[in-house]
Structures are given as structure tokens and as C-alpha cells.
C-alpha positions as a printed NumPy array, in Angstrom:
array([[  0.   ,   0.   ,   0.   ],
       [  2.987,   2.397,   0.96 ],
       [  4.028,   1.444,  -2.962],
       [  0.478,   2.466,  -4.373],
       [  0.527,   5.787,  -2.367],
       [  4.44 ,   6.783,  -3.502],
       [  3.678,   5.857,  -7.233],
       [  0.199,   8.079,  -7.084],
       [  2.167,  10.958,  -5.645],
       [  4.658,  10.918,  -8.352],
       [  2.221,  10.313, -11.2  ],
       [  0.63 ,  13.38 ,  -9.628],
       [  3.939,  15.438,  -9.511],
       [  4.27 ,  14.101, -13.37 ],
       [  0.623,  15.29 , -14.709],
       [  0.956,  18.369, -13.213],
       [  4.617,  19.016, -14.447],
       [  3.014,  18.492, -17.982],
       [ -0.399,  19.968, -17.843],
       [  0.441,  23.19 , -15.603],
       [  1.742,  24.505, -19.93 ],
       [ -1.523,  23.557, -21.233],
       [ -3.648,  25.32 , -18.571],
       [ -1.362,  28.709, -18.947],
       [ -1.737,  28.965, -21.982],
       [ -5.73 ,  27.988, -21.821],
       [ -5.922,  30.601, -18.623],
       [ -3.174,  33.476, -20.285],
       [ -3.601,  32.976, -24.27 ],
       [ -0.285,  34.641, -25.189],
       [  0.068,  37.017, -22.553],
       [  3.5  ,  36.632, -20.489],
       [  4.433,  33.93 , -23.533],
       [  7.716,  34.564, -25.042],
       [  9.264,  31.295, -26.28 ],
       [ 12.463,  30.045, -24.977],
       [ 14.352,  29.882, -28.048],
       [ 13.446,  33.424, -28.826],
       [ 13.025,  32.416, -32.614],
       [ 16.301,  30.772, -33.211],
       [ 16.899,  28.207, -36.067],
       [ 19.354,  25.345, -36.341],
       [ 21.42 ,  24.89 , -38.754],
       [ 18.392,  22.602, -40.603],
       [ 16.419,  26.176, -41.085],
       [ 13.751,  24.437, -38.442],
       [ 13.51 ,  25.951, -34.706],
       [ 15.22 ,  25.309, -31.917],
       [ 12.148,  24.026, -30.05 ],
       [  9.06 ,  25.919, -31.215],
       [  7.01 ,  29.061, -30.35 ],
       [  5.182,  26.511, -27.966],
       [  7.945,  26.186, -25.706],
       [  7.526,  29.233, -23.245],
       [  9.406,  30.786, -20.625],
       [  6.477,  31.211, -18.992],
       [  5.524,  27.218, -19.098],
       [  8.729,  25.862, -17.926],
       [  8.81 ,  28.444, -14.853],
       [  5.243,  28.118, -14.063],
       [  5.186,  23.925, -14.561],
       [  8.024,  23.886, -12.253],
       [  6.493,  26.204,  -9.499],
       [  3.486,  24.312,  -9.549],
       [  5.276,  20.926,  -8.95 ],
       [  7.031,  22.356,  -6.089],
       [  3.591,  23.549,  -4.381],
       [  2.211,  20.337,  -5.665],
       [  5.13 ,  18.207,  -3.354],
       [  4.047,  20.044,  -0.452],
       [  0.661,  19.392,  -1.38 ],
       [  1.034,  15.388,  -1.221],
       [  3.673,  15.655,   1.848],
       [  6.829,  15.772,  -0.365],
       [  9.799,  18.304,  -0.268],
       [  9.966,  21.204,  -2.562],
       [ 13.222,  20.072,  -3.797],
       [ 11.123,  16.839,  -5.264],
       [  8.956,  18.866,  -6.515],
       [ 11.281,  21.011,  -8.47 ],
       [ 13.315,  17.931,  -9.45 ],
       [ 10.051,  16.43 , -11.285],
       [  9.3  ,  19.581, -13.127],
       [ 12.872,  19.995, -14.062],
       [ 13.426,  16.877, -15.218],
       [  9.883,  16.986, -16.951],
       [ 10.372,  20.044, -18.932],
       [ 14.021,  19.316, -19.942],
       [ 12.611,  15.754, -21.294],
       [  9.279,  17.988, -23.317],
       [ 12.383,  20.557, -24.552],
       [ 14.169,  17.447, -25.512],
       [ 10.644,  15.59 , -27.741],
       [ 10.484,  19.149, -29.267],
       [ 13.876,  19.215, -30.126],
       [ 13.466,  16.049, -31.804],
       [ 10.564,  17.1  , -33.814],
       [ 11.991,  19.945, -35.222],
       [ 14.715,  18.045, -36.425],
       [ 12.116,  15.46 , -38.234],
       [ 10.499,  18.491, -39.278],
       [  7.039,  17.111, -37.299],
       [  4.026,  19.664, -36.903],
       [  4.207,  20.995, -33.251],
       [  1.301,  19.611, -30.949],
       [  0.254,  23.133, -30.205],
       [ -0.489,  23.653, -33.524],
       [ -2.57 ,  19.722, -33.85 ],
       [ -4.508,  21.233, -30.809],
       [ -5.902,  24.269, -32.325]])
């Protein structure tokens, strides 16, 4: 049972890592939204990441793990750690996509 409970509270710390983005952007439109590659291109012509990938997520995804920790009785640092490690993983996909010259989800979503 002590399993069950530590898995839910990481699953948790995951969704909200990844869906804190999504509900900023729902809640702010563009507002506060600058990307974090500030336009740059690779040397393929493609972005970096994507105009998807916001300052704005990343900070508020990772402040919103950290309350969410405290939330299920974990430290902040955990907290921080998951939405770190989340949004450096996202940054990562997006990366990736660019360089396969995939449509960005943001843009599937709309």
C-alpha cells in the first residue's frame, strides 16, 4: 500500500509538471508567452524548439510541482526535481521534432 501511495504521488507530480503549460496557456492565451528559443533556427532552417515552448511554461510547470510536493507531503526540492526533469525531457521531444520536421502539438490542438 505504501508502494500504491508513492507511485500516485509521483504520477501526480508528473501530470501536473506536464499539464500546468496547457492550462497557462488555456488561462493566459499569449500574454506573459515569449518562447524560450526566442526564434532561433538550427542549422536545418527548423527551430530550436518551437514558439510553444515558453518561458512562462517551464517556470510556471516547475512552481506548480514544487507547491504540488508540499501538497502530497513531499519536499519542494522533489517537486522542483520532477518539473525539471519533466520540462528538460518535453524541450528534448520538441527538439526532436523539429529536427524530423514534425508539426508541433500546439499547432494539432488548435
Amino acid at each position: 500500500m505504501v508502494r500504491l501511495w508513492a507511485i500516485t504521488r509521483l504520477l501526480f507530480l508528473l501530470t501536473l509538471a506536464n499539464g500546468t503549460p496547457v492550462l497557462a496557456k488555456k488561462m493566459f492565451g499569449n500574454r506573459l508567452s515569449r518562447p524560450l528559443d526566442r526564434g532561433a533556427r538550427c542549422l536545418d532552417g527548423q527551430p530550436l524548439f518551437g514558439a510553444s515552448k515558453t518561458i512562462r511554461g517551464i517556470i510556471l510547470s516547475v512552481l506548480a510541482t514544487v507547491t504540488g510536493a508540499y501538497l502530497v507531503g513531499l519536499e519542494g526540492k522533489i517537486g522542483a526535481l520532477f518539473g525539471s526533469v519533466a520540462m528538460s525531457g518535453d524541450l528534448f521531444s520538441s527538439f526532436l521534432k523539429r529536427r524530423l520536421r514534425l508539426t508541433p502539438s500546439a499547432e494539432r490542438l488548435e
